[in-house]
C-alpha positions, 0 to 999 in steps of 0.5 A: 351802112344802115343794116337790113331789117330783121324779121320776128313772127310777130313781124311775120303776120303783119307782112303776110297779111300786108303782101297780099295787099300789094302783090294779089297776084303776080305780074302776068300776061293777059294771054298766059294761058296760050303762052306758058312763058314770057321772053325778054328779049335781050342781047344772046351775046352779052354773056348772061340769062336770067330765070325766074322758075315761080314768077306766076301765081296763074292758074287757067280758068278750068282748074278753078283754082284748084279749089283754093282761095285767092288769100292762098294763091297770094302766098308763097306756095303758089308762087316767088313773091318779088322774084319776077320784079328783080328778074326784070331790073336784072334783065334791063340791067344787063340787056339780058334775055330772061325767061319768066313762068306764066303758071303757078308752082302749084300746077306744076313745079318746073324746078323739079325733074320730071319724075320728082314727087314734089313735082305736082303738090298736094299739100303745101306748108300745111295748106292742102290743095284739093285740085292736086288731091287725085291727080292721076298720071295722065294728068300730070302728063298733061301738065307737063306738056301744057306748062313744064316742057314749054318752059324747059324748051325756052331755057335750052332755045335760049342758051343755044342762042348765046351758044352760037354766038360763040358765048357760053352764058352764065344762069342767073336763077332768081327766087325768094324765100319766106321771112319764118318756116313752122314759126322760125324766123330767118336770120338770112336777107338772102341766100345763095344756092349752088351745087358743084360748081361754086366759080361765081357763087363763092365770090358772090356770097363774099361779095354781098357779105362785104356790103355791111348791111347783109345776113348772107346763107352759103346754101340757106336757107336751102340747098342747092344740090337739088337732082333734076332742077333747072340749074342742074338741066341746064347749067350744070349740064352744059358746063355753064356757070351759075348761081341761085339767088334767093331773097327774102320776100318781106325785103322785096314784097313792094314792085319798087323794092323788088327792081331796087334789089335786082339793080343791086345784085346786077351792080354786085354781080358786073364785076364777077362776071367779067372775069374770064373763068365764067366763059369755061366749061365746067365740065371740061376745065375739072375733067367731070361734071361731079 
């Protein structure tokens, strides 16, 4: 099997100035501003939701912006590039219910706890974002309400679904990741990010390392353990087994290669979940949740 490309900066210039070509902006609904969030229906019972906490670089006409160019809004800091097309052939794959963000991480971040400083940015990899610059309190809670909480709300809805029907779901969270940070290039094609309960992470990173072809990170290119996120809301909250999957964006920066990276991962990933530990709960089966 042929190996994944590699990425040099050099490389890195070509593919920002390309992506934004491609994906301007994400796939979002015309009335995102009334609706925070997408639902795709799917099957409550067939053992599996999927997330996609920065599917959206949308941001509501009166923030305008938030002062920021459209070149800024097309890169990663306003939103997962490729994340929301592999959350979508993941969800068909499986006949899933997945849960997409209508709303930029620049607005309001929903991987983050509420009392997170990284919650609202007001500088992101060296761009500085003037509509974040003076937000007060009042503003962030306003935020909060509008975006964060309908989001949130629509992650537990749905594991309550699956619930009670008698299945406890595992969380697949789906993110990207840039090819370089400060002028380093990434060796990693993806990254599988967990804390505390390794039941499918573990198997998946063996599991993706034997295709060949792949650079997979243990917790790269960042760390999973990360207080007040979704995954710890919500999965590791309730017990239910998880992962974070995190792909490069110059792998995934065209919608066809995007659904060809979700249709891979769900034929990874059908033989790991069938085995019966992922329907345990967690918290009980290690008598703690620590």
């Amino acid at each position: 099997m042929n190996r994944a490309p590699s990425l040099s900066s050099v490389d890195y210039l070509l593919w920002t100035r390309l992506s934004m070509d491609f994906f301007p902006y994400a796939a979002t609904p015309d009335d995102a501003e009334e609706h925070p969030v997408t639902e795709i229906p799917g099957d409550p019972a067939c053992g599996v939701i999927v997330l996609c906490d920065h599917a959206s670089n949308e941001i509501p006409p009166e923030y305008k912006a938030l002062g920021l160019p459209e070149a800024q809004l097309a890169r990663h800091i306003a939103y997962d590039i490729g994340a929301a097309g592999m959350t979508r052939a993941l969800a068909e794959a499986f006949g899933a219910p997945a849960l997409l963000t209508n709303f930029s991480r620049l607005l309001i971040d929903p991987n983050r706890g509420e009392d997170d400083p990284t919650l609202v940015m007001r500088i992101s990899d060296g761009a500085v974002v003037p509509g974040n610059a003076r937000v007060d309190h009042e503003e962030v809670a306003r935020r909060i309400k509008r975006f964060y909480r309908p989001y949130d709300r629509a992650v537990q809805t749905t594991i309550n679904s699956a619930m009670s029907k008698g299945v406890r779901p595992v969380i697949l969270s789906i993110h990207s990741f840039t090819p370089v940070w400060r002028g380093t290039p990434r060796p990693w094609h993806t990254g599988i990010l967990w804390a505390k309960d390794p039941r499918l992470s573990r198997p998946l990173i063996d599991r993706l390392g034997a295709e060949g072809d792949l650079v997979v990170g243990d917790n790269e290119p960042y760390n999973g353990a990360l207080t007040g996120d979704v995954i710890d809301r919500h999965a590791l909250a309730n017990g239910l087994s998880n992962t974070l999957i995190e792909i490069r964006q110059d792998l995934i920066t065209k919608a066809h290669d995007a659904r060809a990276w979700g249709l891979r991962l769900a034929e990874v990933l059908r033989p790991l979940l069938e085995d019966p530990v992922h329907r345990l709960d967690y918290r009980s089966s290690t008598g703690s949740n620590a």
